[in-house]
N, C-alpha and C positions, 0 to 999 in steps of 0.2 A: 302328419308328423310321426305319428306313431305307430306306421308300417311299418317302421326298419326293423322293431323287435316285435319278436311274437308274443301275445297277447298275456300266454301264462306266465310268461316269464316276467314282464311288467307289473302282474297283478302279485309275483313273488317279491318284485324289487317293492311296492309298495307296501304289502306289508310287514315285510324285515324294517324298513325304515320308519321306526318309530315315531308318526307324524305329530305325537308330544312331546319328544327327546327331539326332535329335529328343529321344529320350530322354539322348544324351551332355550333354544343355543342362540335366537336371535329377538324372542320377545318375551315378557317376563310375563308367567304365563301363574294363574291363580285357579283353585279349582275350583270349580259350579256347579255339582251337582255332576252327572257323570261326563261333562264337560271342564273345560279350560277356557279362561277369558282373559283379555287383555287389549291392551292399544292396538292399535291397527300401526304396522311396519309401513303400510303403504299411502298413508294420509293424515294430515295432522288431526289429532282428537285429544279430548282430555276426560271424556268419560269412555269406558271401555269399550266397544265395541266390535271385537274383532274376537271369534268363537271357534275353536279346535274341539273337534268329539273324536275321542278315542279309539271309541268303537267305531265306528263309522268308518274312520282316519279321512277327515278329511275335516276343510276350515274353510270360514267363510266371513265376510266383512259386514255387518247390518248397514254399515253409514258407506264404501263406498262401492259396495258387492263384490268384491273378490273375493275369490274361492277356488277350492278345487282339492285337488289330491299334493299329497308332500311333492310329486314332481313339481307340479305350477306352482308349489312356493319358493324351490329352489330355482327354478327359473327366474321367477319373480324377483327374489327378495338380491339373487346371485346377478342377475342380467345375462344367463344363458338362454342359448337354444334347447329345445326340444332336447335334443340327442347329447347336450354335454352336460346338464343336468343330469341326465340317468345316467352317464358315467362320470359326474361327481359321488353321486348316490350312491353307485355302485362301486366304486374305487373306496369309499368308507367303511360299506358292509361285506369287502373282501370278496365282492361279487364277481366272476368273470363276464364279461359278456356273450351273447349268445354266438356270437360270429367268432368269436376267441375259445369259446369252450373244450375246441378238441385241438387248438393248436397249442403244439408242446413251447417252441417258443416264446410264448404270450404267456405261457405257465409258468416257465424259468425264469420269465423277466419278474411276475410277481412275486413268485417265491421268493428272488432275490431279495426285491424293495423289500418284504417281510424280514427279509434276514440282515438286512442294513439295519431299516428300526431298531432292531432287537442289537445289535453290535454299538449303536451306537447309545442306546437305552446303555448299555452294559457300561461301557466308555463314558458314557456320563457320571456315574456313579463312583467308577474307578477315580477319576479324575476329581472328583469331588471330596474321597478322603484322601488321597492325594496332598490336597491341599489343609489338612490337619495337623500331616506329620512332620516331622524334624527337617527333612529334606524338601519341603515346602513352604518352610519357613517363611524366606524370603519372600514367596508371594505372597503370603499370607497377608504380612508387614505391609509391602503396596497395597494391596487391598485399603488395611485399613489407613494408611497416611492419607488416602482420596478420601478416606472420611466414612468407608462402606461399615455397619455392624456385622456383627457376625450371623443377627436375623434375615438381612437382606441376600448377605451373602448364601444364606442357607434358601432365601425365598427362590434366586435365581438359579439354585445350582451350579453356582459358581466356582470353578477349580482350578488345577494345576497340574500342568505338563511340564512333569521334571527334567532337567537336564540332561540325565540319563533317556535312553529309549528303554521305555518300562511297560507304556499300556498295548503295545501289538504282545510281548510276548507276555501278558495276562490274559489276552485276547483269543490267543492261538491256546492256553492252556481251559480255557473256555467252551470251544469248541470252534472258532469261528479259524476259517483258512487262511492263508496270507492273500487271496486271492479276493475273499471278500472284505477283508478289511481294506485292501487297494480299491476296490469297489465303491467302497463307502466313504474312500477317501482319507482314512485313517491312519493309512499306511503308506506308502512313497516305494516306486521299485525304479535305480538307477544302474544301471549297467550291471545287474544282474545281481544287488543287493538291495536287500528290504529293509528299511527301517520307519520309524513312526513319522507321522505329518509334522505332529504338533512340538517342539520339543522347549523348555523355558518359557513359556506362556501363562498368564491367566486366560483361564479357557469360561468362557461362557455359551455356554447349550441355548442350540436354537430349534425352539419346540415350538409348532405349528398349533391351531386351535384344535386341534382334536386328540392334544397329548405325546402326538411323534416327534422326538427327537430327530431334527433333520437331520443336524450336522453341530459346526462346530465356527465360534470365532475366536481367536486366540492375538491376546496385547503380547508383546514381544517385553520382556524385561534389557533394561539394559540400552544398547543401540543400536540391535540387529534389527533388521531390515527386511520386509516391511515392518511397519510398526503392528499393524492388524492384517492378522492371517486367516482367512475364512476357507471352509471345505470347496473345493469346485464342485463345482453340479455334478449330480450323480443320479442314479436310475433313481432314487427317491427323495431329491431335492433340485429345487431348482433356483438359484436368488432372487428370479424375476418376479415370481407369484408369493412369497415370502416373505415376512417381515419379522426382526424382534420382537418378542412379547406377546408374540400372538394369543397366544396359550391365556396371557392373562388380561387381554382384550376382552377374551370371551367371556371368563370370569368375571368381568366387572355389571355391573348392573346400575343401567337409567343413563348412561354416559351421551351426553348432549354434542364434547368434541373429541377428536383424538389427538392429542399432540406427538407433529413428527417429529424425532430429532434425527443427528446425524449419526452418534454413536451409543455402543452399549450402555458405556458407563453415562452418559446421559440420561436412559431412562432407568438405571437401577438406580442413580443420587436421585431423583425427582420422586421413585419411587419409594426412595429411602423418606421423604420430607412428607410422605403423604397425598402426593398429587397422583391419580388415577389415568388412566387410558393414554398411557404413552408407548411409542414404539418408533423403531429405527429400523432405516433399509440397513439391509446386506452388506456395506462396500459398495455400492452401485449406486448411481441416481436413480431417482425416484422412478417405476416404472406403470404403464397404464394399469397392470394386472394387479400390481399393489395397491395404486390408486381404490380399483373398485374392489380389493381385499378391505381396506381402510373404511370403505365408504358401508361396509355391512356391517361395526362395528358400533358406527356416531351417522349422525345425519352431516356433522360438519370435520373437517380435518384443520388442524391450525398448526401450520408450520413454523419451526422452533430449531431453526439451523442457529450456528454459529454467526455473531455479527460480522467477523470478518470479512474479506471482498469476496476470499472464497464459498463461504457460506451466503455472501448476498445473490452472488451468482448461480449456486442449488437451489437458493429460493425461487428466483426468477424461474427457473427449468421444472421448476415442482410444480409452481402454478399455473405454468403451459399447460401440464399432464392433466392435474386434479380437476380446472376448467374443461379441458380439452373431453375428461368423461362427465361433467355434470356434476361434478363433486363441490359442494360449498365449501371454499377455503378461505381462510385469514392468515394472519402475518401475526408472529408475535416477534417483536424487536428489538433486539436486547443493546440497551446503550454498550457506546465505549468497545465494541468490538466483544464484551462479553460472549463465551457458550451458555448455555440452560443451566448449567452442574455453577458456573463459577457465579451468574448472578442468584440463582436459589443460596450459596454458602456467604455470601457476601450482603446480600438484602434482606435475606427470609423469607420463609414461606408469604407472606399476610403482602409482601411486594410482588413476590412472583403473582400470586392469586391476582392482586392490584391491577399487574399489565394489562392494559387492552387491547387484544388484537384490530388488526385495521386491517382494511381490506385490499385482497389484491392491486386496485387500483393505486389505492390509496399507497400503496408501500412503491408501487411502479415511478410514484410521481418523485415519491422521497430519494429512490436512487435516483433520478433523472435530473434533479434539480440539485443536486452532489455533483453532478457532470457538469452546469453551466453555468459560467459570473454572471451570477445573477446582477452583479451591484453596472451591467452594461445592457443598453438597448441592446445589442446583438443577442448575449448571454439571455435573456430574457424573451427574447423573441424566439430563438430556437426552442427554447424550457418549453415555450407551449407549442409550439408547431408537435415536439415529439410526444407532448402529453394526451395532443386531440388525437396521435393514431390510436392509441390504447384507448382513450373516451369513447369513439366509435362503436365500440363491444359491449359501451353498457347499455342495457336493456331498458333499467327501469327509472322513467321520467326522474322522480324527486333524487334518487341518487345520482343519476347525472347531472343534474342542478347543484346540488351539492359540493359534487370538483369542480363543476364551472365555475364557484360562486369563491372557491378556494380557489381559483386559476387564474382570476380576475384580481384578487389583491394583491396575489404576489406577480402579477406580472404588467398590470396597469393595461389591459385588454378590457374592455366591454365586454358583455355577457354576449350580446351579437356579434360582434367579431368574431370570438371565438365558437360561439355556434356552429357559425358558416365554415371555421378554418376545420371541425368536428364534422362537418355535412350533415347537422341537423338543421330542419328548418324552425324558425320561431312561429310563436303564434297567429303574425300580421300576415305571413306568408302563406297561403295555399298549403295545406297538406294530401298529400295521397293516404286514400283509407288503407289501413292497416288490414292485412289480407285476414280472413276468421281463422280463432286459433281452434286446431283439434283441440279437444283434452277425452283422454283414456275415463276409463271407469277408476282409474287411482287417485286420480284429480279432481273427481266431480262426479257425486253420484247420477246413476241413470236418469233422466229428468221423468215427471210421471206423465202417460203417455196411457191409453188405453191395454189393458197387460187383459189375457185370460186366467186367472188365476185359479181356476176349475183346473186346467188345462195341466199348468206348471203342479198343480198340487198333487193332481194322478200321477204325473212321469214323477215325482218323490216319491209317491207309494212304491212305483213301478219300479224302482233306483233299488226297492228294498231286495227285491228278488226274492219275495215271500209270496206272490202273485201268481195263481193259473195263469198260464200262458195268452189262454182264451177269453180273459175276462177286458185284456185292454187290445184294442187294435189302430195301428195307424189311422188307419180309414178315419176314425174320428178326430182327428185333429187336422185342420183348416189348415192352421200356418204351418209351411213347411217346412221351417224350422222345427218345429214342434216334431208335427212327421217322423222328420229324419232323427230326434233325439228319441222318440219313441221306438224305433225301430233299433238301433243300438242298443238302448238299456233292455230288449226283449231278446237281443241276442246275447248277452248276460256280460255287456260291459258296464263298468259303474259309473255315476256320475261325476266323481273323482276324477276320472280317468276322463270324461268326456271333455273335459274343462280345457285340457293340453289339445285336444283335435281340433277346438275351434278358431275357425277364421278370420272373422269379423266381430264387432261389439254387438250385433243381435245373439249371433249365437254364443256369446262372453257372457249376453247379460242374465238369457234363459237360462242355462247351465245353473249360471250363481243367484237365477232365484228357485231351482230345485235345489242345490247346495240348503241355504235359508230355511225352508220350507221343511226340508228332512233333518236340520239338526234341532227344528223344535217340537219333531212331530214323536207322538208316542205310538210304541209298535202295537200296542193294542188296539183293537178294533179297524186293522190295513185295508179289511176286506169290506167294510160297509164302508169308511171312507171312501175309498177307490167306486163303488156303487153309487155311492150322492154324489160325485165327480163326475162320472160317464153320466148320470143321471142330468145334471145341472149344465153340463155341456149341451147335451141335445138339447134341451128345451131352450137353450140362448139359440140354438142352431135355428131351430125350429120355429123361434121369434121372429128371428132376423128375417128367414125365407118367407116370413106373412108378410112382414111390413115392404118387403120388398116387392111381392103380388100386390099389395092394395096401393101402393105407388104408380104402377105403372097400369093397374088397369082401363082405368081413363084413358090411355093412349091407346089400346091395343084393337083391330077389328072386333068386331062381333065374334065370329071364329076361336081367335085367340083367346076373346077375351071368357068364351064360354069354358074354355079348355082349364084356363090359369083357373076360374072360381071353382071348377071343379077340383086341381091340385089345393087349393086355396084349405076347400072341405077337409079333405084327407087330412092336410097337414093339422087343424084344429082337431080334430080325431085323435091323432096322436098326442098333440100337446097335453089335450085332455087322460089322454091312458097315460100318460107321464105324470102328471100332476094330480 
């Protein structure tokens, strides 16, 4: 995987990328001594287990052994490949890549996206006292009739695009061109006149988790049309991979769900009440790239659209997505056609808190059975025919019991009938064994298994690159795996790095118990370590080749067998001058 870049340049990307700032963005991270600790992102715990070294830069799992270098967490924790990982990585630390380095193109494009951020940083701002003055009165007043303070208002940077076309030519006196504000989307060119996008709007900024200002969504005062005006994609936004609030997603800490909603002002009133980790798409239904944006945030997402048909129907298409990637979702359901903003002002927080979300299913069955008179055999017989095809997807025995057992009251079905109508078998029937499930090293630690830990504890020393060359050599390690990790870390790649090359869960698990090994080991005394290592090896070597001569010599001719006691001698010679 990690041919495509050459070598120094990876070991640059790794350590510009701050592997405590990197991971402190996704796990709440405490400091140990010249280490970092914390929960593990990749498996449930509740004592800490999960260790970042600094120095080192690299992190590692005690309870389910993952590790590696900051790439294999952003792969990890992100769900990239190899290659889009380091150009997440590197698109944050304003890295070029190596195959872009000398094209100028590729240079004007970033420079750009640089000079949007910055336009619309600016534009933000502007916009923001903007909405202070006399001539933004007006929105001001909306603002606050929706019930917003003027702290929330201040939280979101929330503003005002006056009537007038005012922020291009602040813009242009700024330093920025009319060319890059049309860029950025800021600005509108129609038959050979410029003028500004946004104009009579509350404008609220839409800042990504790492502080950039993408762009811009703008409520329209009045009864122009659209009512919500967002920026179109631009070379450094795009609404697919984006959401509102991101920025204070990241900020929040220990966040269990995320609540979606449909609009801004949705998550700034909730935000206003005190309810954390909310966020809204773009304008757009919900997309898989936001989904798993969502899902690095909370372990679970809960959908918090509008009750109306319109909003039941976002739901339904949201839960395609969020399943669709693996993301745990619930339903929160607001009676009477309620949004999020109108039952938080209307119930209170201590009700909103109250709501229990229900689960995909469980919300499938509720519109479904809105669809059919129930108070008729027919009405009731379709309710479950369309309820078993969505049953079919549930996985887990007691939860499908669960809607059966709700499926069966309201529809006067047996629990067998509808089984069968579901295409699950019951208990009196025959079942086919259930094929074995894989599970990763995130799901279940390595099981224990006979490990050389002589072996793994030398390539740690060896990791350190504080080693004569000549003091460890392949030749001494059996397992090939081993081998080939030793031959690597002595061409002076780290074990960070080795972490992303590997193929399989042998060499996932080796890797991450050198990872282990070298975040508890002390640099002092590398070199006699490494010496009781090679030391303690041979002589397991050297065990094993007796017991395997005194095994088979019974079987062997006379011939052979005089040859082996003679190898038999030698090796006990040795074992002796080792011991």
């Amino acid at each position: 995987m990690a041919g495509r870049y050459p070598a120094p340049w990876l070991e640059e990307l790794r350590a510009r990328a701050d592997i405590v700032k990197v991971i402190g963005s996704y796990v709440t991270l405490k400091k140990n001594g010249h280490r970092y600790v914390g929960l593990c992102p990749f498996h449930n715990e509740t004592a800490p287990s999960f260790s970042v070294d600094g120095q080192k830069q690299v992190y590692h799992c005690f309870g389910c052994k993952a590790g590696g270098s900051v790439i294999q967490f952003v792969m990890d924790i992100e769900r990239l490949s190899f290659q889009e990982a380091v150009a997440f990585l590197a698109d944050q630390l304003h890295m070029p890549l190596p195959e872009m380095q000398n094209d100028p193109a590729y240079e004007r494009k970033r420079s750009l996206k640089e000079r949007i951020y910055l336009a619309n940083k600016t534009a933000a701002k502007i916009y923001h006292q903007q909405l202070w003055k006399p001539e933004g009165a007006h929105i001001l007043e909306y603002l606050q009739k929706r019930g917003l303070s003027d702290s929330v208002i201040r939280r979101f940077g929330i503003g005002a695009a006056l009537p007038s076309a005012t922020v291009g030519r602040q813009l242009t006196k700024e330093g920025f061109t009319e060319e890059e504000l049309i860029q950025a989307g800021l600005m509108l060119n129609r038959e050979g006149r410029t003028f500004d996008m946004f104009r009579n709007r509350a404008m609220f900024p839409i800042i990504d988790a790492y502080g950039n200002v993408l762009g811009f969504g703008g409520r329209a005062m009045g009864d122009v049309m659209p009512k919500y005006l967002n920026t179109s994609d631009t070379p450094a936004f795009n609404k697919r991979y984006n959401v509102f609030a991101a920025n204070l997603l990241r900020k929040a800490r220990g966040l269990t769900r995320v609540i979606l909603v449909e609009g801004y002002m949705d998550v700034v009133a909730l935000s206003q009440f005190g309810i954390e980790g909310v966020a809204a798409t773009l304008g757009t239904a919900l997309t898989p790239d936001q989904a798993r944006l969502l899902h690095r945030f909370a372990p679970e997402v809960h959908i918090a659209y509008d009750g109306d048909r319109a909003g039941q129907k976002a739901i339904l298409r949201g839960l395609e997505v969020l399943e669709a990637e693996n993301v745990p979702v619930k339903v929160l359901d607001f009676p009477g056609g309620l949004d999020p903003d109108e039952y938080i002002r209307q119930e209170g927080v201590e009700a909103f808190m109250a709501l229990k979300p229900i689960s995909g299913v469980q919300y499938r069955m509720l519109r479904q059975k809105e669809q059919h008179d129930m108070s008729t055999e027919e009405g009731r017989t379709e309710y479950a025919k369309a309820c078993a095809v969505f049953l079919r997807n549930v996985k887990e025995p007691v939860e499908l019991e669960n809607h059966v057992k709700r499926l069966s009251l309201e529809t006067g079905f047996t629990r067998e009938v509808l089984m069968r109508q579901i295409g699950v078998t019951t208990a009196a029937e025959p079942q086919k064994p259930a094929a074995p499930r894989r599970e990763g090293f995130r799901q279940k630690a390595r099981e224990a298994a006979v490990v050389d830990w002589n072996a793994r504890t030398l390539l740690a020393v060896l990791a350190t690159g504080r080693l004569p060359r000549d003091i460890v050599s392949p030749e001494e390690f059996e397992d090939p795996v081993l081998r080939s990790l030793c031959e690597s870390l002595a061409n002076g790649e780290s074990a960070a790095g080795l972490m992303e090359q590997q193929v399989d869960e042998a060499g996932r698990a080796a890797v991450g118990d050198i990872l282990s090994i070298s975040t508890e080991m002390d640099d002092d005394g590398l070199m006699k370590m490494a010496q009781d290592c090679v030391k303690k090896m041979r002589i397991s070597r050297l065990e094993r080749e007796l017991d395997a001569i005194q095994k088979n010599l019974p079987n062997l001719p006379n011939d052979e067998r005089a040859q082996e006691t003679q190898r038999a001698f030698a090796l006990m010679k040795q074992l002796s001058d080792l011991k």
